[in-house]
VONU-278261 format. One record per residue (C-alpha): residue in one letter; chain; residue number from 1; x, y, z. Coordinates in Angstrom, 3 decimals, m for minus. Example, Ala and Ser with C-alpha at 12.3 -4.5 7.8 and 13.67 -1.06 7.14 Angstrom:
+---------+--------+-----+----------+----------+----------+
! residuo ! cadena ! num !       c1 !       c2 !       c3 !
+---------+--------+-----+----------+----------+----------+
!       A !      A !   1 !   12.300 !   m4.500 !    7.800 !
!       S !      A !   2 !   13.670 !   m1.060 !    7.140 !
+---------+--------+-----+----------+----------+----------+
***
This chain:
+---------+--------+-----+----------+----------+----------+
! residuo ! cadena ! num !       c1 !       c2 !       c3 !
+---------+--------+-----+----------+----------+----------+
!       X !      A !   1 !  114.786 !  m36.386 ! m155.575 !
!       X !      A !   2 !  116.279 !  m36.169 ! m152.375 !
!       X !      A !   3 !  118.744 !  m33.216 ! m151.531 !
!       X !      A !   4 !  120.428 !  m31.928 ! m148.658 !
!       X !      A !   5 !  119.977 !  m28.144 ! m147.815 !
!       X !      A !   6 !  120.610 !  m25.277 ! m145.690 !
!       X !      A !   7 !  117.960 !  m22.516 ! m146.330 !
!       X !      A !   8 !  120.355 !  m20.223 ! m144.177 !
!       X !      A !   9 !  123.612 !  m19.964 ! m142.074 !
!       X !      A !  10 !  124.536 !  m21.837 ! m139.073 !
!       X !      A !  11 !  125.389 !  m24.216 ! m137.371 !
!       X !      A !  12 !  125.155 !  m27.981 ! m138.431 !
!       X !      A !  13 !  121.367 !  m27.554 ! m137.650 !
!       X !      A !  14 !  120.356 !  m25.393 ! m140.221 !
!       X !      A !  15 !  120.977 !  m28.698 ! m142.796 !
!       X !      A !  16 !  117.925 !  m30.341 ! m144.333 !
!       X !      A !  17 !  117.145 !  m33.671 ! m145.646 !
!       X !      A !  18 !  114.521 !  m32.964 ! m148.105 !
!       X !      A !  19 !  112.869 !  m33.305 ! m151.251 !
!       X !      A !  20 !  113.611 !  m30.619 ! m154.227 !
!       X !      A !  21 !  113.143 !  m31.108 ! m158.085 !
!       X !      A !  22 !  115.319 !  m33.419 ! m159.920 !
!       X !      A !  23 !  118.069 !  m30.922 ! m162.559 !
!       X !      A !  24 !  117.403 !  m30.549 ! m166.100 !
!       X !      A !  25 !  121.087 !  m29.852 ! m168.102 !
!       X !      A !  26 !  121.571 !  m27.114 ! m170.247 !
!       X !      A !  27 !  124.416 !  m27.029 ! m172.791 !
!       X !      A !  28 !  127.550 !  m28.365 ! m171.599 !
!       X !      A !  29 !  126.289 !  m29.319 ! m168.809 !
!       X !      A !  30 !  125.919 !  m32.863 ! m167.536 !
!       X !      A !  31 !  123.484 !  m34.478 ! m165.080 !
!       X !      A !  32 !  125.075 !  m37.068 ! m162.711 !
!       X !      A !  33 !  123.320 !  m39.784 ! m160.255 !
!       X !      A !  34 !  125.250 !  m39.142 ! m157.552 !
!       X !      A !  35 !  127.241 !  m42.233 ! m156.036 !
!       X !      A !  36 !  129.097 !  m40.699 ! m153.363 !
!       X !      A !  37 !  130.646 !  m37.106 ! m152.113 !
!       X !      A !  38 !  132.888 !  m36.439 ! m148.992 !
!       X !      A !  39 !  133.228 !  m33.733 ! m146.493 !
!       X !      A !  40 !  135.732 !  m31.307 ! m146.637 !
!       X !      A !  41 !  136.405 !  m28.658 ! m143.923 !
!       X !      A !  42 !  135.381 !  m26.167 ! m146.734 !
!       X !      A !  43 !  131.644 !  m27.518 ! m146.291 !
!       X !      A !  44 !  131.661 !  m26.830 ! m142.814 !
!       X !      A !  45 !  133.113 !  m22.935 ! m142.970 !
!       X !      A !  46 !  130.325 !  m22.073 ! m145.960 !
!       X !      A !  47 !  127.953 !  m23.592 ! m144.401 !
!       X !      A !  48 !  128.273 !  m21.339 ! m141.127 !
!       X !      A !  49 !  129.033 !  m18.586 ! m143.177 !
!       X !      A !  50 !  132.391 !  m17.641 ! m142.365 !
!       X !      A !  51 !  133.030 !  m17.499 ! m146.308 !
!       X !      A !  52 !  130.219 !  m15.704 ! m147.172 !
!       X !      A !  53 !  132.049 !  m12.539 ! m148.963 !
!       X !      A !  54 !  134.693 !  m14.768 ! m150.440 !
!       X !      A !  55 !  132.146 !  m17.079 ! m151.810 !
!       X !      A !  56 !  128.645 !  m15.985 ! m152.479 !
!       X !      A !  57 !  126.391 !  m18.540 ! m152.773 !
!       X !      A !  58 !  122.408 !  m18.358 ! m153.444 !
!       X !      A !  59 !  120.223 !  m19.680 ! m151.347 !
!       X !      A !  60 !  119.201 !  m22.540 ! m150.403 !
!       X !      A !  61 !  122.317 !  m24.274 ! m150.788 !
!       X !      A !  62 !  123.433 !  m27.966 ! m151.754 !
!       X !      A !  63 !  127.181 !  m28.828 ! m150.036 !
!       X !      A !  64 !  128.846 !  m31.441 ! m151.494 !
!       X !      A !  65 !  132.400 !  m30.370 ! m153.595 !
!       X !      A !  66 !  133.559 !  m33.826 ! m154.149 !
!       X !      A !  67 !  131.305 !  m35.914 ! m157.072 !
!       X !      A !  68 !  131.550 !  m39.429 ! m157.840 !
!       X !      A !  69 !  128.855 !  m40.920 ! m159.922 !
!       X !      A !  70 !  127.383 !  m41.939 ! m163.268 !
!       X !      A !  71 !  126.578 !  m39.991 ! m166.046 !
!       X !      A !  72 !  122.634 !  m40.117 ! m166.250 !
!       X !      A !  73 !  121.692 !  m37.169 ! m168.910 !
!       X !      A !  74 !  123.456 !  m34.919 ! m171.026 !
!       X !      A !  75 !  122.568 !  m31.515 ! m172.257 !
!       X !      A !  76 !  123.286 !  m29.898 ! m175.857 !
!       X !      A !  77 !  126.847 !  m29.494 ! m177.336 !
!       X !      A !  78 !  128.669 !  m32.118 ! m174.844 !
!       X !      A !  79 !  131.101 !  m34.485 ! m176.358 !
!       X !      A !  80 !  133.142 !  m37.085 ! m175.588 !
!       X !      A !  81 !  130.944 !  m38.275 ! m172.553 !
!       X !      A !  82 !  128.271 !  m40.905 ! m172.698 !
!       X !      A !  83 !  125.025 !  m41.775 ! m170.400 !
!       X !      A !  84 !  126.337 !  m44.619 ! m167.739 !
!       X !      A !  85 !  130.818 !  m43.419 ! m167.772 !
!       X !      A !  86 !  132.024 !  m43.599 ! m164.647 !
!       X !      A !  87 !  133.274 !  m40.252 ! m163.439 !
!       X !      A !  88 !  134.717 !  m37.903 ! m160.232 !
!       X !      A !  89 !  135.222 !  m34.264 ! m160.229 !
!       X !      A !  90 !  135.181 !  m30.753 ! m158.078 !
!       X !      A !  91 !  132.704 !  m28.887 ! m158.242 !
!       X !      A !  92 !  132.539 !  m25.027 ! m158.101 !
!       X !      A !  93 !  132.091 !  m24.283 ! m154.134 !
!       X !      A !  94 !  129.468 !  m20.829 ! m155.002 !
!       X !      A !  95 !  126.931 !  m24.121 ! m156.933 !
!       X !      A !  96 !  124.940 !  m26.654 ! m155.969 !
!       X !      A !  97 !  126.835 !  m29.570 ! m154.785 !
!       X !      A !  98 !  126.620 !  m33.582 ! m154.541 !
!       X !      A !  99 !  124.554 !  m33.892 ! m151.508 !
!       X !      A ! 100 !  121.853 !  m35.001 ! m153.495 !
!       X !      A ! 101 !  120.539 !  m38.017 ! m155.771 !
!       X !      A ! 102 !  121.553 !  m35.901 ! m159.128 !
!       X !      A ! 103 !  123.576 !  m33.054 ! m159.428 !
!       X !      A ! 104 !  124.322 !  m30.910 ! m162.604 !
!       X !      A ! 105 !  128.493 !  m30.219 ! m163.438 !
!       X !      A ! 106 !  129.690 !  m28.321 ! m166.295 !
!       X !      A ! 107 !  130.856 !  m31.527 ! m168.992 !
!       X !      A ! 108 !  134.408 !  m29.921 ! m168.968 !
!       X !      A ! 109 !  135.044 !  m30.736 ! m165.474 !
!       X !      A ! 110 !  134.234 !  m33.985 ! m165.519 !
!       X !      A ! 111 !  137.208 !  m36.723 ! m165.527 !
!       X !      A ! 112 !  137.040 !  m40.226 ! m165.780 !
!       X !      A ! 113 !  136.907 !  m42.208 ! m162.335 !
!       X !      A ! 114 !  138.894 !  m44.471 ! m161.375 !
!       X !      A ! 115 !  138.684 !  m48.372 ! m162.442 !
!       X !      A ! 116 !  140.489 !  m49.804 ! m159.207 !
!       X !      A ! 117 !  138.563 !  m48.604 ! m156.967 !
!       X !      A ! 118 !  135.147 !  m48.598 ! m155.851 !
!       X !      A ! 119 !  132.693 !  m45.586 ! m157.194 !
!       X !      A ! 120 !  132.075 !  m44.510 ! m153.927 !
!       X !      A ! 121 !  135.920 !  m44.260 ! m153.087 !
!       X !      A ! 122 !  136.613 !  m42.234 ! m155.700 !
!       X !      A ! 123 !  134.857 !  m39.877 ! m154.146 !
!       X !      A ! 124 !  137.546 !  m39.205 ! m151.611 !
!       X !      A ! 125 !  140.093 !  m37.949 ! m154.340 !
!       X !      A ! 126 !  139.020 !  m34.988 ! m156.325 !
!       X !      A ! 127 !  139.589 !  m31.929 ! m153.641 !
!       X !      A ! 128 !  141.968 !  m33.504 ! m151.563 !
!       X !      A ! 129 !  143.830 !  m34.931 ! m154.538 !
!       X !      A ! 130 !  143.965 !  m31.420 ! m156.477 !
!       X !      A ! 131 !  144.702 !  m29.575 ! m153.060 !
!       X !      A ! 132 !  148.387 !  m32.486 ! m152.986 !
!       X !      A ! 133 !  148.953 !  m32.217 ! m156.593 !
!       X !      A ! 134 !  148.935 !  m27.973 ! m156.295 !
!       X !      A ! 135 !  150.477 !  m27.567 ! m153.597 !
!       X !      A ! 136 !  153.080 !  m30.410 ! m154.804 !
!       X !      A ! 137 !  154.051 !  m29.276 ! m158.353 !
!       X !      A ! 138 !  152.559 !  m25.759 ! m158.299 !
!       X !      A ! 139 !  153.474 !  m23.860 ! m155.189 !
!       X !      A ! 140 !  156.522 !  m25.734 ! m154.152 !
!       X !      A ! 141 !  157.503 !  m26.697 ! m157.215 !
!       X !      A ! 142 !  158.990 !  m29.790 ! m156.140 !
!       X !      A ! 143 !  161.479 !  m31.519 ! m158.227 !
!       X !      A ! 144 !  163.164 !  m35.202 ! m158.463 !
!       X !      A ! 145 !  165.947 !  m35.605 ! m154.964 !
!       X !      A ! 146 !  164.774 !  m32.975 ! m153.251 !
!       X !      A ! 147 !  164.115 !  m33.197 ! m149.176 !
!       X !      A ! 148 !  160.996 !  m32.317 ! m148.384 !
!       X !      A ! 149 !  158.983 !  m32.235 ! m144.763 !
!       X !      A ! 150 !  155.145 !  m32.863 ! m144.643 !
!       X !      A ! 151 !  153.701 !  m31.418 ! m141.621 !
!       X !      A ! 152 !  150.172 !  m33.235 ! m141.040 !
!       X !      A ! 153 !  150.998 !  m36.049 ! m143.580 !
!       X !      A ! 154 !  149.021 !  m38.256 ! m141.717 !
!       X !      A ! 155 !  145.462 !  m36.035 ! m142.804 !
!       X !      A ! 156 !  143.467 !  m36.409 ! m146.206 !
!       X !      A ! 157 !  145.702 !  m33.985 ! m148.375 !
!       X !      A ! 158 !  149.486 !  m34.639 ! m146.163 !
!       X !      A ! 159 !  148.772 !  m38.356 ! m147.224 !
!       X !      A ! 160 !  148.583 !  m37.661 ! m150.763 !
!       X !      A ! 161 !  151.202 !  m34.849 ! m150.927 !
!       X !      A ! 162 !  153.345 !  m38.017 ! m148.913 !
!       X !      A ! 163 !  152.648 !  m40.366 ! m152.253 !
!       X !      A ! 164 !  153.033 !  m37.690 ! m154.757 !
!       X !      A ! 165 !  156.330 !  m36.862 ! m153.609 !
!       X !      A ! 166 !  157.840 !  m40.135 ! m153.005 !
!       X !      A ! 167 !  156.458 !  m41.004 ! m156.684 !
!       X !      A ! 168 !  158.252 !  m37.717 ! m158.143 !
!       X !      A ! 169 !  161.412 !  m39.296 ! m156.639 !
!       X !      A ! 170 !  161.724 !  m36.404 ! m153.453 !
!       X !      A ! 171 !  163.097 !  m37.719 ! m150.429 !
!       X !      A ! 172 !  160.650 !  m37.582 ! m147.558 !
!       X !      A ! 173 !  159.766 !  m36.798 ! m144.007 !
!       X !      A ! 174 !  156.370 !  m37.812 ! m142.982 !
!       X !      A ! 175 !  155.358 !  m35.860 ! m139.410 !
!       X !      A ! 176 !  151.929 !  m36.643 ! m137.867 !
!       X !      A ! 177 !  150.530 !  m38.479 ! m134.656 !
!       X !      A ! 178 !  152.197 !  m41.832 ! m134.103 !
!       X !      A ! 179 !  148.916 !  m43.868 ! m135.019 !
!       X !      A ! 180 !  149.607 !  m42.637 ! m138.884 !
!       X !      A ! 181 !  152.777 !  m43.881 ! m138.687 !
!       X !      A ! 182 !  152.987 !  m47.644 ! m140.491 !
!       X !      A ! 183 !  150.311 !  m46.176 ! m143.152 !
!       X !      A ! 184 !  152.666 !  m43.261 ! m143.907 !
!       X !      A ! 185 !  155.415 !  m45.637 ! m143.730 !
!       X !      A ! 186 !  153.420 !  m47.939 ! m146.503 !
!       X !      A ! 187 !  153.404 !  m44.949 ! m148.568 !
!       X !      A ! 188 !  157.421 !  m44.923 ! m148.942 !
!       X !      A ! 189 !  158.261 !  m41.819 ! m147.164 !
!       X !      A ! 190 !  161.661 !  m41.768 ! m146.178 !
!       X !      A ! 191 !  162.066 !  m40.827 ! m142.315 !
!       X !      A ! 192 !  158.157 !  m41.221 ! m140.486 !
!       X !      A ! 193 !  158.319 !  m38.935 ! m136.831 !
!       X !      A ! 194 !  155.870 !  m37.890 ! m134.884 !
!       X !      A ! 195 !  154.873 !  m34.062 ! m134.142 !
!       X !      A ! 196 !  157.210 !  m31.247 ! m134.314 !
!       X !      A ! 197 !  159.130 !  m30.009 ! m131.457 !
!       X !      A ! 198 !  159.373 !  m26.683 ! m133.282 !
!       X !      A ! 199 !  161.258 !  m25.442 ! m130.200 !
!       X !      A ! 200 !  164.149 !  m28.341 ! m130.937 !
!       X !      A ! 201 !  164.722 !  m26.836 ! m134.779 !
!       X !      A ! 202 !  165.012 !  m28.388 ! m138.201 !
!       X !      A ! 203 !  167.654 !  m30.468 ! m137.058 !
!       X !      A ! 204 !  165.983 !  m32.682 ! m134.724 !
!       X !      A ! 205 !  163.823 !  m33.662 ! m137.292 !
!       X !      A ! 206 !  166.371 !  m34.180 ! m140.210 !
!       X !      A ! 207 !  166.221 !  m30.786 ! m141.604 !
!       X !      A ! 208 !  166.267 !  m27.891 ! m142.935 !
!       X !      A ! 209 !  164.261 !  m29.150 ! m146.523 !
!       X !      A ! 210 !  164.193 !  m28.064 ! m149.814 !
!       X !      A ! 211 !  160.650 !  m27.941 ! m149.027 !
!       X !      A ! 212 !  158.252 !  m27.475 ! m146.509 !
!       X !      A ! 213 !  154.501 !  m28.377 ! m146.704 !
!       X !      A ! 214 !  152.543 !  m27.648 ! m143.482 !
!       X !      A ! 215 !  149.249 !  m29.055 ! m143.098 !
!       X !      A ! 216 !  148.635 !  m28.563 ! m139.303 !
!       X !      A ! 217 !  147.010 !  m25.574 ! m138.095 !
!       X !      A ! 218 !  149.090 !  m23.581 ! m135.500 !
!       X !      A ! 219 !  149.438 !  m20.382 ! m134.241 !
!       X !      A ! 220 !  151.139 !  m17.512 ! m136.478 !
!       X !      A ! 221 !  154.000 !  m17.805 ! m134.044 !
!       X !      A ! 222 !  154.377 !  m21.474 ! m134.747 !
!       X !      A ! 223 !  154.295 !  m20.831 ! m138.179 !
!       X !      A ! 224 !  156.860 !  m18.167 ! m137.673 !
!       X !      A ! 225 !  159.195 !  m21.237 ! m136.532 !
!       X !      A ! 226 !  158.533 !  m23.117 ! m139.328 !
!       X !      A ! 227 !  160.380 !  m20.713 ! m141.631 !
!       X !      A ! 228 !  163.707 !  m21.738 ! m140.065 !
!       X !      A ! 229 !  163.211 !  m25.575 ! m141.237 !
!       X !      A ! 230 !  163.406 !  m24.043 ! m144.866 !
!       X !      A ! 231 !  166.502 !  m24.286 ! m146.377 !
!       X !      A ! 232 !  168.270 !  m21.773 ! m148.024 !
!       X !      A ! 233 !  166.625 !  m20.807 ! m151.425 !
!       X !      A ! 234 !  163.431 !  m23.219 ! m150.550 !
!       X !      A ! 235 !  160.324 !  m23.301 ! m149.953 !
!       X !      A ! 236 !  157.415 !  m23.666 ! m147.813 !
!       X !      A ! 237 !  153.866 !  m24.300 ! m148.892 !
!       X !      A ! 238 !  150.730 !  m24.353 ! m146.928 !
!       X !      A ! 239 !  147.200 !  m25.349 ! m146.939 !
!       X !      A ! 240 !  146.861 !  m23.782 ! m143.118 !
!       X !      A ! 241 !  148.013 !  m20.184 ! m142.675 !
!       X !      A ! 242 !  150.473 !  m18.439 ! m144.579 !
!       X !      A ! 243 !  154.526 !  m19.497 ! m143.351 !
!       X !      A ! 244 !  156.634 !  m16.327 ! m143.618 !
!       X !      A ! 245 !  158.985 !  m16.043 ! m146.148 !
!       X !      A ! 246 !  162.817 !  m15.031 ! m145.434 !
!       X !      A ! 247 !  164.080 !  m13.185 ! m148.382 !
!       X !      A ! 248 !  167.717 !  m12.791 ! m146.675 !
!       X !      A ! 249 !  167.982 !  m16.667 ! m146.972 !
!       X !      A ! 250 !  165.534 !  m16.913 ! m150.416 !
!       X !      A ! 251 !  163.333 !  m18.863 ! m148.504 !
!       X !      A ! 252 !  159.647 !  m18.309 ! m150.017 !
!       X !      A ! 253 !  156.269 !  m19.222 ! m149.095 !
!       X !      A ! 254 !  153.117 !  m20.104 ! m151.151 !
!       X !      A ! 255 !  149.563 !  m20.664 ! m149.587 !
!       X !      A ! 256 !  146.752 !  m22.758 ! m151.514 !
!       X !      A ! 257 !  143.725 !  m22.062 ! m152.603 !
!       X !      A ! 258 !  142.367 !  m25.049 ! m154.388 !
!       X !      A ! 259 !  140.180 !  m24.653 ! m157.741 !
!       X !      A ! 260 !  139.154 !  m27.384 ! m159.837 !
!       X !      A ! 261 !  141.118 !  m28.887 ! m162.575 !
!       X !      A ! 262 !  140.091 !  m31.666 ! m164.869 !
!       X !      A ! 263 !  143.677 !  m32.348 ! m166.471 !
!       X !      A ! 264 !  145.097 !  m33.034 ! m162.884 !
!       X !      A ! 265 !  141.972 !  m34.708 ! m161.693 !
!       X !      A ! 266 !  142.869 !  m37.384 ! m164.697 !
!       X !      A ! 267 !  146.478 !  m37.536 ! m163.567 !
!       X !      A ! 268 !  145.477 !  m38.262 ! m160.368 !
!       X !      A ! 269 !  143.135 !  m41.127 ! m161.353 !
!       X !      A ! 270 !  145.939 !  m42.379 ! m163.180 !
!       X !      A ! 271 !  148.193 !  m42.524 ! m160.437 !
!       X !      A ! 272 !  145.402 !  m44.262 ! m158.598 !
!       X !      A ! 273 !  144.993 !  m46.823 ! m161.345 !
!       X !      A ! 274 !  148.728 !  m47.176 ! m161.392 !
!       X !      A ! 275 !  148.575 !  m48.209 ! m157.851 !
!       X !      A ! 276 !  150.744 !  m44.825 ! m157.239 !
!       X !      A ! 277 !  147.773 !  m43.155 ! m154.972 !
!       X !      A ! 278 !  145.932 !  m44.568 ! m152.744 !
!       X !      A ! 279 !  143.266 !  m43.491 ! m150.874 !
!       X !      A ! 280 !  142.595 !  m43.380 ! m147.402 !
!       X !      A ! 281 !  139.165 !  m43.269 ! m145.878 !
!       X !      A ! 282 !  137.933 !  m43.363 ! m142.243 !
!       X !      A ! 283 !  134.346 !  m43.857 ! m142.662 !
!       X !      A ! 284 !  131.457 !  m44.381 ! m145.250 !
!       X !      A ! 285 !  128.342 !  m42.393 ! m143.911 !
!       X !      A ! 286 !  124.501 !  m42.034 ! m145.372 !
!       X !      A ! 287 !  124.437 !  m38.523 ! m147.176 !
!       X !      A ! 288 !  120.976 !  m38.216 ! m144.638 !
!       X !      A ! 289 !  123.631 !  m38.199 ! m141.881 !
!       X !      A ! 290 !  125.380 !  m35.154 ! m143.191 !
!       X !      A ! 291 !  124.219 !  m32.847 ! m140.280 !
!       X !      A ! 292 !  125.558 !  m35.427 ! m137.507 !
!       X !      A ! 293 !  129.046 !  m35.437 ! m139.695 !
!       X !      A ! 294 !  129.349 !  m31.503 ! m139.604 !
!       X !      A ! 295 !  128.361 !  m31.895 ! m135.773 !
!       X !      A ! 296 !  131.299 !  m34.527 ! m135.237 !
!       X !      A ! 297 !  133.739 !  m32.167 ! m137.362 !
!       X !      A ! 298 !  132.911 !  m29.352 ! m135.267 !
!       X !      A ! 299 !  133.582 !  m31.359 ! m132.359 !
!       X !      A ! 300 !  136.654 !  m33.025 ! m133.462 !
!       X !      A ! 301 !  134.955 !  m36.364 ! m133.286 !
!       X !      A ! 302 !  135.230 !  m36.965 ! m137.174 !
!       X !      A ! 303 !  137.825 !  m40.317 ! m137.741 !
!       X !      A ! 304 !  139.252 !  m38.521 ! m141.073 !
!       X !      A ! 305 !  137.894 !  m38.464 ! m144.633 !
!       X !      A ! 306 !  134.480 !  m39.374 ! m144.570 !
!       X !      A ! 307 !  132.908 !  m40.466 ! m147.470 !
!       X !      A ! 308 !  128.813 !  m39.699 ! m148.097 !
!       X !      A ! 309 !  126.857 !  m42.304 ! m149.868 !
!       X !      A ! 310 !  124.042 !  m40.976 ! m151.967 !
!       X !      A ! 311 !  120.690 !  m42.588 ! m151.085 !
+---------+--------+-----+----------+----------+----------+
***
């Protein structure tokens, strides 16, 4: 089958379009004809290494955290899934990932996909959807009439933290670039701006909030400013650089560091069958292409999420 590699770290150079032997299961394991993955900034920091103590991986290495694709083989002692289901998940970022025709993934992380959307699609959800629902319900902790400002809602995770939070009844501020703002706008948030004048305060922008979810990466000392649009006994949460908590005011801060989940992966498809999530996706790219997308990340060329279709 056909697999892309990197034999070593680097830059988007080092990845390989080539042939390696098709994955045999083991118990509870599953083998799955890739339909589609996605990149994910993640891909591009392993790949050149800059992760290489916090995640070992062997070598040579398959990228490729986000699965969607059929279920072509199992292996001994798995239940409850059947050759040809539909299904999405995240895989582990030290193993092989999705960048490839077939791909093994433990049955247990497995969810089904989603039946309103296209395969492929669903490929887009599973780490940006469990980064939103994490950082929504687990580090903020948001509940029902709360304010809440999304910094970067206009990006793969800020647009899904933006639907979660409207769904869980919050009221919202959407802040990104002004060419986000009629999707974000679709997506219910309350008040839609464009970037922070973190000079001009919380006020200008209809704060302080209950909660504070920063997807933008800034300098420490912006993030430093972002403390005062907490309010009192809030929060902040962040997928970008830790926000500094203010214990005089019991203002706290939570950073994110996504793992996989199957029981949120299948709320999330359920919110996207509810028509409660929805997706956004910038472009559809050939998985042999993946070296010219990490180029175009690197480079700041890439639209947004970009989805990989397996050959």
């Amino acid at each position: 089958m056909k697999a892309m590699r990197f034999h070593e770290y680097g830059s988007s150079q080092v990845l390989r379009y080539e042939d390696v032997d098709r994955p045999v299961p083991g118990a509870g394991q599953v083998l799955v004809r890739v339909a589609a993955t996605s990149f994910n900034p993640v891909d591009d920091h392993i790949r050149a290494g800059a992760l290489a103590e916090m995640i070992p991986i062997t070598l040579p290495y398959v990228p490729g955290i986000d699965l969607a694709g059929t279920v072509a083989e199992l292996g001994a002692d798995v239940t409850g899934l059947e050759v040809g289901d539909r299904v999405v998940a995240m895989l582990p970022l030290d193993s092989a990932g999705a960048a490839a025709e077939y791909v093994l993934a433990s049955a247990d992380s497995l969810a089904p996909a989603p039946q309103t959307t296209e395969l492929v699609a669903a490929a887009a959800l599973p780490l940006t959807g469990l980064a939103a629902w994490q950082t929504t319900f687990e580090l903020a902790e948001l509940k029902p009439g709360q304010s809440v400002l999304v910094n970067g809602a206009g990006g793969a995770v800020g647009s899904l933290v933006v639907q979660l939070a409207v769904d869980a009844g919050a009221y919202v501020t959407a802040v990104d670039a002004p060419q986000h703002a009629d999707r974000l706008r679709s997506y219910g948030a309350d008040r839609v701006d464009g970037p922070l004048a973190l000079a001009a305060g919380p006020a200008a922008a209809g704060g302080p909030f209950q909660v504070v979810v920063n997807h933008v990466r800034v300098s420490p000392q912006e993030l430093a400013q972002l403390t005062n649009y907490v309010a009192d006994g809030g929060v902040a949460a962040s997928t970008a650089g830790p926000i500094p908590e203010d214990p005089a005011r019991g203002v706290r801060s939570a950073s994110l560091w996504v793992r996989s989940d199957r029981d949120q992966l299948t709320e999330l498809v359920a919110k996207v069958d509810a028509g409660k999530l929805r997706l956004h996706i910038a472009a559809h790219r050939p998985v042999a292409e993946l070296a010219t997308v990490h180029e175009d990340a690197g480079a700041g060329r890439l639209p947004g999420k970009t989805v990989l279709l397996a050959p």
